[in-house]
C-alpha positions as CSV (number, residue, x, y, z in Angstrom):
1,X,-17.6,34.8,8.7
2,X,-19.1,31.3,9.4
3,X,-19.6,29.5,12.8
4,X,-17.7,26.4,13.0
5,X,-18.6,23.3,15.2
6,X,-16.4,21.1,15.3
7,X,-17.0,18.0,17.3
8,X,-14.2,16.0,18.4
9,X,-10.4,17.5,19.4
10,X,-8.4,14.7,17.5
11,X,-6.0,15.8,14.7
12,X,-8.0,16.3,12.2
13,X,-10.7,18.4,14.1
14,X,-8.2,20.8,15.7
15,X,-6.0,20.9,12.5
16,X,-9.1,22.6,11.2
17,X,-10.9,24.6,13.6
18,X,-6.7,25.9,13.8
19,X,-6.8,27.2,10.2
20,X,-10.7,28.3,10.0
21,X,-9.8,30.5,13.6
22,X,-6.5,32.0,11.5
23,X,-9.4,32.7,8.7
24,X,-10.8,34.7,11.1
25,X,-14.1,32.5,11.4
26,X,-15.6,31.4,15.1
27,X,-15.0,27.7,15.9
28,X,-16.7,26.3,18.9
29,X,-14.7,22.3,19.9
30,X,-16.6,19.9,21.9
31,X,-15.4,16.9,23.0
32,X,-16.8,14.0,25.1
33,X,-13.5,13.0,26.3
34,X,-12.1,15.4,29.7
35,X,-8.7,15.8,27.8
36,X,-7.8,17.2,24.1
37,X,-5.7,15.3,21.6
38,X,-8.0,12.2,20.8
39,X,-6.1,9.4,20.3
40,X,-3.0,10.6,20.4
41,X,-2.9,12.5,23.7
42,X,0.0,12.0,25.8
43,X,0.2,12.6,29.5
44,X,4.0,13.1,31.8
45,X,4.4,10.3,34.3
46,X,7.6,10.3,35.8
47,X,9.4,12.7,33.6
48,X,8.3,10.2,30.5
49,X,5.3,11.4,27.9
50,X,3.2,7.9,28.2
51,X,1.1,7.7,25.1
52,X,-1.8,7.0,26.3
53,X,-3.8,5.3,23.1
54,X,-0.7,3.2,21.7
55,X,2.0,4.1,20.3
56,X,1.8,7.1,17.8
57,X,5.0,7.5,15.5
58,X,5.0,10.1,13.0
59,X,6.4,9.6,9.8
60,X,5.6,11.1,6.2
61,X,6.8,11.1,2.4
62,X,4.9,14.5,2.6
63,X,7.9,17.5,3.4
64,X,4.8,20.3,3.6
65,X,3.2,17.8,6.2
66,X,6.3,17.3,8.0
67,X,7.0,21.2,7.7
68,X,3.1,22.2,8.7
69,X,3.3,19.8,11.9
70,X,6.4,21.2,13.3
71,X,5.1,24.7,13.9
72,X,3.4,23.2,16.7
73,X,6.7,21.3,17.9
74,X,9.9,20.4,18.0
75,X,10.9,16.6,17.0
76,X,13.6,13.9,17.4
77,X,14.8,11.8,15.4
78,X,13.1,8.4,16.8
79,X,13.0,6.0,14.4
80,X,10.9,3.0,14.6
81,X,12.7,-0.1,14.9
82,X,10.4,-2.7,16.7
83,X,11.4,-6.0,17.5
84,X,8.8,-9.4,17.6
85,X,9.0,-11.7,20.8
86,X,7.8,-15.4,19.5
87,X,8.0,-17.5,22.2
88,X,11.1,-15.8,23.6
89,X,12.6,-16.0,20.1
90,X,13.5,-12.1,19.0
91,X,13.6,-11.5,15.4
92,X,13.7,-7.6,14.1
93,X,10.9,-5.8,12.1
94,X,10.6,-4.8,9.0
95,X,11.3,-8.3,7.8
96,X,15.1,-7.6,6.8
97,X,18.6,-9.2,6.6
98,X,18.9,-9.5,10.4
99,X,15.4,-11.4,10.3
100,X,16.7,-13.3,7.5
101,X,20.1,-14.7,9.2
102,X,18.1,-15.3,12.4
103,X,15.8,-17.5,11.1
104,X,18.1,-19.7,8.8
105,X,21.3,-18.3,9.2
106,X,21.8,-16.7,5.7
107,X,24.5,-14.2,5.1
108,X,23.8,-12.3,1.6
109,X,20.7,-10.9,0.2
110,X,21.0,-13.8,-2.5
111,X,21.1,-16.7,0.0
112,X,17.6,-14.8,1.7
113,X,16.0,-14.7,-1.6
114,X,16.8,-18.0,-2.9
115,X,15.4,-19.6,0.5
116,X,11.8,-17.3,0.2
117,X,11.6,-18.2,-3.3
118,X,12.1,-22.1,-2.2
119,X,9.7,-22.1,0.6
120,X,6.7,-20.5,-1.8
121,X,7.6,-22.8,-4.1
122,X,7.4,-25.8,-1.5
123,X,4.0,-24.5,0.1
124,X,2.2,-25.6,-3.0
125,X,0.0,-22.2,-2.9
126,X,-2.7,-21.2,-5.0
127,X,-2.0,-19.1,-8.0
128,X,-5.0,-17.1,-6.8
129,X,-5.1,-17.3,-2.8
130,X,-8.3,-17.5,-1.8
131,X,-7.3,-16.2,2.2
132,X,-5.2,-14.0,4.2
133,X,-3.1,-17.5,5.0
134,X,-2.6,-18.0,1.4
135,X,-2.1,-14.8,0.5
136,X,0.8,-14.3,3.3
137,X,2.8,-18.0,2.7
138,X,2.9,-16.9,-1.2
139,X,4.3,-13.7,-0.4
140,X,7.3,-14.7,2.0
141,X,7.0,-18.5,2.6
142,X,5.6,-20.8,5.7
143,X,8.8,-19.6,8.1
144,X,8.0,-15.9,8.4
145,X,4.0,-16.1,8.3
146,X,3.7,-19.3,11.4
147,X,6.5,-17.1,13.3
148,X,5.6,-13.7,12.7
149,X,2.0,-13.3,10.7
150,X,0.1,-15.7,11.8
151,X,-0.5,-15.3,15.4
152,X,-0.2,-11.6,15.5
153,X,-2.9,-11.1,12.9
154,X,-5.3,-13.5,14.6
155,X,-5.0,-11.6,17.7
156,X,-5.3,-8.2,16.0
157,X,-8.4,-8.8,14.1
158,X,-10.0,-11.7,15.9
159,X,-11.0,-14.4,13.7
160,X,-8.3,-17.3,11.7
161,X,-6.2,-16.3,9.2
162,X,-8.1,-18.6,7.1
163,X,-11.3,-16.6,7.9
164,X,-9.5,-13.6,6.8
165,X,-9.8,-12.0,3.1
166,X,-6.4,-12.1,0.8
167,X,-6.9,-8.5,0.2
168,X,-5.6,-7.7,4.0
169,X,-2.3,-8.5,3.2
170,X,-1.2,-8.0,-0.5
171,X,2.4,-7.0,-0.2
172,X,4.7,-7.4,2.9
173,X,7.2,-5.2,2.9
174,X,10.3,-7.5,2.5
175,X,13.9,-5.6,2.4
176,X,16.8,-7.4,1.6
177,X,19.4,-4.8,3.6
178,X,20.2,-5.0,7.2
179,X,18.0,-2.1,8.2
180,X,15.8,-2.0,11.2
181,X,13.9,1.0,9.9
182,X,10.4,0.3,10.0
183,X,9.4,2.7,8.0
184,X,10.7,4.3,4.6
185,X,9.3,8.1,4.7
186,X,12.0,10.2,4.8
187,X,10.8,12.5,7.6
188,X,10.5,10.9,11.0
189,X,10.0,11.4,15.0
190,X,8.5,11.7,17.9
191,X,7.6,14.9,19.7
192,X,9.5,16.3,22.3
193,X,7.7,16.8,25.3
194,X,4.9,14.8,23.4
195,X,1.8,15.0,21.2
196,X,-0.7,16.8,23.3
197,X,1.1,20.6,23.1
198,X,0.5,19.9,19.5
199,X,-3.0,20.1,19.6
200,X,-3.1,22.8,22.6
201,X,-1.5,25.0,20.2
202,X,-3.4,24.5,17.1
203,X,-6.6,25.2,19.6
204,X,-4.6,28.3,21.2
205,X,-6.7,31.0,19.5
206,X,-9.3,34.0,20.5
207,X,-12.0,32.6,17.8
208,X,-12.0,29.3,19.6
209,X,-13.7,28.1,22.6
210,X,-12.8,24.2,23.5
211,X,-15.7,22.2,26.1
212,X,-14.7,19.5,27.2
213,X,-16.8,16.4,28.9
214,X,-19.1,17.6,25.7
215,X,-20.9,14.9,24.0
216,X,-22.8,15.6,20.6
217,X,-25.5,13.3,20.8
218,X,-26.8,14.6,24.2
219,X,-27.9,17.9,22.4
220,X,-28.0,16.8,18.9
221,X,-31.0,18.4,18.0
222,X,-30.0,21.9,19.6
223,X,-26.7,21.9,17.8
224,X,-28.2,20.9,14.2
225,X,-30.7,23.4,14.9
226,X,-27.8,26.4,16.0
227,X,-27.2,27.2,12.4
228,X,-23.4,26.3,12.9
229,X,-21.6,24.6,9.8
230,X,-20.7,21.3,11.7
231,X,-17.3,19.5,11.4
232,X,-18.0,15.9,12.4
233,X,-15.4,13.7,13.3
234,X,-17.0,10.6,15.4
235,X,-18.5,7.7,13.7
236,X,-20.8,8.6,10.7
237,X,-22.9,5.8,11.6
238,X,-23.6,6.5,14.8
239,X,-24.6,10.2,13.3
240,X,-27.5,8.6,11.7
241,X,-28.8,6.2,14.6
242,X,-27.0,3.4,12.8
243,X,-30.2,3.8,10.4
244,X,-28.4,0.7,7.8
245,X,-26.7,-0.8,10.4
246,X,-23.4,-1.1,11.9
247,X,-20.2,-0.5,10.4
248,X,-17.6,-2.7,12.0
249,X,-14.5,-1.9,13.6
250,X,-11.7,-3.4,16.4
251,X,-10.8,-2.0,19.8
252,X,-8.4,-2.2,22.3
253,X,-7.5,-2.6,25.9
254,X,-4.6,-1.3,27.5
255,X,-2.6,-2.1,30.5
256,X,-0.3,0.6,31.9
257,X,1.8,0.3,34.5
258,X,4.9,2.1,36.5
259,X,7.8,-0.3,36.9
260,X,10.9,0.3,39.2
261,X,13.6,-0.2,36.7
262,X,14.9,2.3,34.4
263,X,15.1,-0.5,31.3
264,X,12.1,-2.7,31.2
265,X,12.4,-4.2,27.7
266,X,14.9,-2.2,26.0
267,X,12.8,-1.3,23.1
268,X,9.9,1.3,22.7
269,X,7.9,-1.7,20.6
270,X,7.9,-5.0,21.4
271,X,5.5,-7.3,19.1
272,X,4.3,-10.4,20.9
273,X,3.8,-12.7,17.3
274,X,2.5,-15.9,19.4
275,X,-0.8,-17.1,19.5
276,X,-0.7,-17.5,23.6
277,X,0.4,-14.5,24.5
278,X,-2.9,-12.6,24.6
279,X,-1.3,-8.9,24.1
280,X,-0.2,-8.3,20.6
281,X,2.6,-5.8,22.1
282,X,4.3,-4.0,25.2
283,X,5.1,-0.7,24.9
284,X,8.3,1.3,26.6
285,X,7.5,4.8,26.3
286,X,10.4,6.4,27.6
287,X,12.6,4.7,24.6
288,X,10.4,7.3,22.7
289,X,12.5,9.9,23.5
290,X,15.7,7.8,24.3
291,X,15.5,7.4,28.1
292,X,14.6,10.8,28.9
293,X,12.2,10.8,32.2
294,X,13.0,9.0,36.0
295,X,15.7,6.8,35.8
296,X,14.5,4.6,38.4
297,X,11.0,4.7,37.0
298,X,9.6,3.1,33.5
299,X,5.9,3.3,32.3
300,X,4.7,0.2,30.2
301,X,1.8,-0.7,28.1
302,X,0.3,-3.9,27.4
303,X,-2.4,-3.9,24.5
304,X,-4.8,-6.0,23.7
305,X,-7.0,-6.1,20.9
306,X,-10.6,-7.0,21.4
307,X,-13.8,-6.9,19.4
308,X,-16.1,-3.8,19.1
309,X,-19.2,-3.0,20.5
310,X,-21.4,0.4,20.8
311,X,-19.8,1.7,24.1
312,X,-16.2,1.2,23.5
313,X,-13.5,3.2,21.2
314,X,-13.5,2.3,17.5
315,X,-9.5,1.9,16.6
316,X,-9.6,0.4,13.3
317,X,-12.4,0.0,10.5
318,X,-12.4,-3.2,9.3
319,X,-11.8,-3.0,5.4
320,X,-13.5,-5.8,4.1
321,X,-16.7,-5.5,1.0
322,X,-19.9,-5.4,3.2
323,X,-18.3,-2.5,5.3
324,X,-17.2,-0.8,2.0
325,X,-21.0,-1.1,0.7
326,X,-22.8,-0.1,3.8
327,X,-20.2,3.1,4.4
328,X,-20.8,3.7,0.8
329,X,-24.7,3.9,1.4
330,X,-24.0,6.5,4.3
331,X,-21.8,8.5,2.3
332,X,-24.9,8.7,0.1
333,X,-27.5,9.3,2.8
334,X,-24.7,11.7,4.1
335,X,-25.4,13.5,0.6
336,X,-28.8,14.4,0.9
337,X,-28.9,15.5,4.8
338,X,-29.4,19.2,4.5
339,X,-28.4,19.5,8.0
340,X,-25.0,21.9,7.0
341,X,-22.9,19.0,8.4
342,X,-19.4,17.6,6.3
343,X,-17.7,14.5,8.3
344,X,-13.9,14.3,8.8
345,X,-11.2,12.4,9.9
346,X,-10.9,8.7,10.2
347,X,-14.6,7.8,11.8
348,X,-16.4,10.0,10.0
349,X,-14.7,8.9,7.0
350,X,-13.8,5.0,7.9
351,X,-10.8,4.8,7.1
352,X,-8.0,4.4,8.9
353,X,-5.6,6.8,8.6
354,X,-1.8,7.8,9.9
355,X,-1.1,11.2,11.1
356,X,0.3,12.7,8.0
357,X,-2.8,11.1,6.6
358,X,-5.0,12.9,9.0
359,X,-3.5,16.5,8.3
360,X,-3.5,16.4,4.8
361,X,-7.5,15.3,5.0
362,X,-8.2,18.3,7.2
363,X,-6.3,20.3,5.1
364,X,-7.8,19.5,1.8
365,X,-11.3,20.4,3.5
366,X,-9.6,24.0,4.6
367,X,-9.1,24.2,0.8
368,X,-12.3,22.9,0.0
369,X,-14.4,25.2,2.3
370,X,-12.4,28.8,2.0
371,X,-11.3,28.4,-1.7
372,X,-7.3,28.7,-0.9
């Protein structure tokens, strides 16, 4: 049997120090945080599960995801049906018929297409846009990107549209049904009584011994040196003492707050699309499980994106060529460290990745390391 370190309790770490335990092996968890569950940990205030890192839906196309997850809980059947606030103007997301007739007043699929294809036609775009701006306008027209692109994506990654690459936004999902379903996978929800008992049972096992307030790098040496095979799921440039350089990612800030009302904004997601407002959304966490929780009580979260720096929580790589080149290089530097280490999840492989996402990666290295 092999010793297992695996460093970092997120969903990817625990999905496989769960799976190498049932193999019978030894799996030692450290994480730096005083809680399990990484970013999706979720903690009761007032009866409501408050999701403490944003708002986590899961959704999958996968039916042995959906069916592997669910041995660790039971779910609802949330579905994700945000709404976008521009300037006090609410129009409904996925971009849909209900968008559609509130922004011109059309009735019939036909009328919404016809009225797209005219305003790309009037914006006098590039056959080859050269920006995210471009890209966006010749996708759905000037309407939809000033009111709900453009300000939204210049908060969430910090810098213009125009300073943005094309590749960002390639499609826009654009449905021409009135269907507030943000998502299409057919298996959806939330978990009752939250995501944390998720992890706490996948970490429930004899063969493995969870410390908290743990962080790697204080005893990096001693644990490279234990002979372990180590599971690494923090940044993999950070691993290497940011040897090449920094890869480059976005954080965020988040406001949470108890308000005395049962119904603060009478939707779990609330996009703010506006340049002014400095929060790209609220969240309501009680509408996750439909109200459930202190009726005189709500628990709201602002969030607000920010840039990164070595200190603070890396929420999203930022997918552009020179961070695809330099994560390429450590990939390859990765390679020829003999130090018995394989890095996971979506820092140590930067990417960013949904839940489902997140499984099936930790699953495929379950596969890869015992052969089954």
């Amino acid at each position: 049997m092999t010793d297992y370190l695996v460093v970092g309790s997120g969903l990817f770490g625990s999905t496989f120090a769960h799976e190498a335990a049932k193999r019978g092996h030894h799996v030692e968890v450290i994480e730096k945080r005083d809680h399990v569950a990484g970013n999706i940990y979720t903690k009761e205030v007032e009866g409501i599960q408050v999701h403490e890192f944003g708002a986590h839906i899961f959704h999958t196309k996968m039916k042995n995801i959906w069916d592997y997850v669910q041995q660790f809980a039971e779910f609802n059947n949330y579905i994700n049906s945000p709404i976008a606030n521009y300037n006090g103007e609410i129009y409904n997301l996925p971009f849909n018929m209900n968008t559609f007739n509130k922004l011109w007043g059309v009735v019939t699929p036909d009328e919404a297409k016809a009225k797209i294809e005219e305003q790309k036609k009037n914006a006098n775009i590039p056959a080859e846009p050269t920006n995210l701006e471009e890209q966006a306008i010749s996708l759905v027209g000037p309407d939809i990107y000033e009111k709900l692109i453009k300000g939204y994506t210049e908060k969430q990654w910090g810098r213009k549209a125009t300073d943005l690459p094309a590749f960002i936004i390639r499609r826009i999902p654009v449905r021409f049904i009135y269907d507030n379903n943000y998502f299409s996978d057919p298996y959806q929800g939330i978990p009752i009584g939250g995501y944390t008992q998720i992890i706490e049972k996948m970490l429930d096992s004899d063969l493995i011994d969870v410390k908290l307030n743990t962080d790697f790098f204080d005893k990096k040496d001693e644990y490279l040196k234990s002979g372990k095979r180590i599971i690494f799921t923090g940044m993999i440039d950070q691993f290497f003492e940011y040897v090449l350089g920094e890869l480059e990612y976005r954080s965020l800030r988040f406001e949470t707050e108890i308000k005395d009302v049962d119904n603060y904004q009478g939707n779990a997601v609330v996009n703010y699309t506006d340049a002014e407002t400095p929060y790209t959304r609220v969240i309501e966490h009680k509408h996750f499980e439909f109200g459930k929780g202190n009726k005189n009580k709500t628990v709201i979260t602002h969030e607000y994106p920010k840039n990164w720096s070595r200190g603070d929580e890396p929420y999203y790589p930022i997918d552009n060529k020179r961070n695809r080149s330099l994560y390429k290089e450590y990939t390859e530097l990765a390679a020829k460290n003999d130090d018995n280490v394989v890095f996971g999840g979506r820092l140590g492989q930067y990417r960013y990745y949904n839940m489902d996402q997140t499984i099936m990666s930790a699953l495929r290295l379950v596969k890869s390391e015992f052969g089954e």
